[in-house]
N, C-alpha and C positions, 0 to 999 in steps of 0.2 A: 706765340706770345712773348714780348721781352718786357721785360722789369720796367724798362726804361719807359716804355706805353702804360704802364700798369703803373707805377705810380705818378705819372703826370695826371693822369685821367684823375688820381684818388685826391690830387693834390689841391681842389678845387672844390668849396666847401659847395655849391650847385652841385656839380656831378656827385658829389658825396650825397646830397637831399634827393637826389632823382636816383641812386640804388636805393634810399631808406624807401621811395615811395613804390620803386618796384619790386621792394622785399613781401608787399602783401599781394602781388601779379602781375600778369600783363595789364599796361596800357596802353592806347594807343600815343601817337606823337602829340592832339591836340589834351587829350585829359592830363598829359605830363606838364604841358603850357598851361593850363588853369591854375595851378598849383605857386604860380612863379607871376610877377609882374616883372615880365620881359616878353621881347617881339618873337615869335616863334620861329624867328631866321637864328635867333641866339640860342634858344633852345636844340633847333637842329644842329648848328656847331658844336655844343655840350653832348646831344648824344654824338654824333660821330666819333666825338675823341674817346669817348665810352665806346661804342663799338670797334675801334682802330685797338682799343686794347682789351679788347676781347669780351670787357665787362659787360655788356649787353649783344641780347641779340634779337634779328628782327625777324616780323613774320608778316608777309601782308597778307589781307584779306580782306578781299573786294579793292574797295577806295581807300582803306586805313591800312596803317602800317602800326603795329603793335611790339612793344617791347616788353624784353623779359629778362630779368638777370641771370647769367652764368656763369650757375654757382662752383666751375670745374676751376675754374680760373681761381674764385677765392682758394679752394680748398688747395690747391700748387703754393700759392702766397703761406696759407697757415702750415704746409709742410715743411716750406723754406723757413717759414720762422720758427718752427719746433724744433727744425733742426743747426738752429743758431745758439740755442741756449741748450743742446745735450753735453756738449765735449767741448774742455780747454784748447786753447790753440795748440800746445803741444801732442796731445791724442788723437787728434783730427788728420787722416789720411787722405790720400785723393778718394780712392772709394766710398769715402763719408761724406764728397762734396756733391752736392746736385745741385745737377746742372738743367737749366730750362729751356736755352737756345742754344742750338751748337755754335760753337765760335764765341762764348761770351766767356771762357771761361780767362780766370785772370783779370775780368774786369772790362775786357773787350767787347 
């Protein structure tokens, strides 16, 4: 998962109402289109960039395909933000940084 997929996905007040609606479970792809007065080809590009950033995930069965959010991913985000606001920039070590993707660190 990179930051950079994870807040695109968030960045999109839709994809933001489609985690609220899959905060109470799965559904499938068409009970997420009732929801929304939009064509369900736009709805499929809204989840994929949700699933591209890990925030959902799919399960088929039979003829539908069901979605559910995944909640490991928030809980990475609320760690990196808790650990934004513990330590002044001066007390902050590399061993206090965490890091999510190899190769990002620095900004990369």
């Amino acid at each position: 998962m990179g930051f950079q997929e994870t807040f695109k996905a968030l960045s999109d007040s839709v994809r933001r109402d489609i985690l609220q609606y899959l905060k109470e479970g799965k559904m499938s792809a068409g009970e997420i289109s009732e929801k929304f007065d939009m064509t369900g080809a736009t709805i499929s590009y809204h989840l994929s960039v949700l699933k591209k950033a890990e925030l959902v995930r799919e399960e088929r069965v039979k003829n539908f395909i069901y979605y559910e959010l995944n909640t490991s991913v928030f809980e990475e985000i609320m760690i990196w933000f808790s650990h934004l606001g513990g330590k002044t920039s001066e007390k902050i070590s590399n061993e206090d940084v965490v890091h999510f993707d190899e190769g990002e660190e620095n900004g990369k």
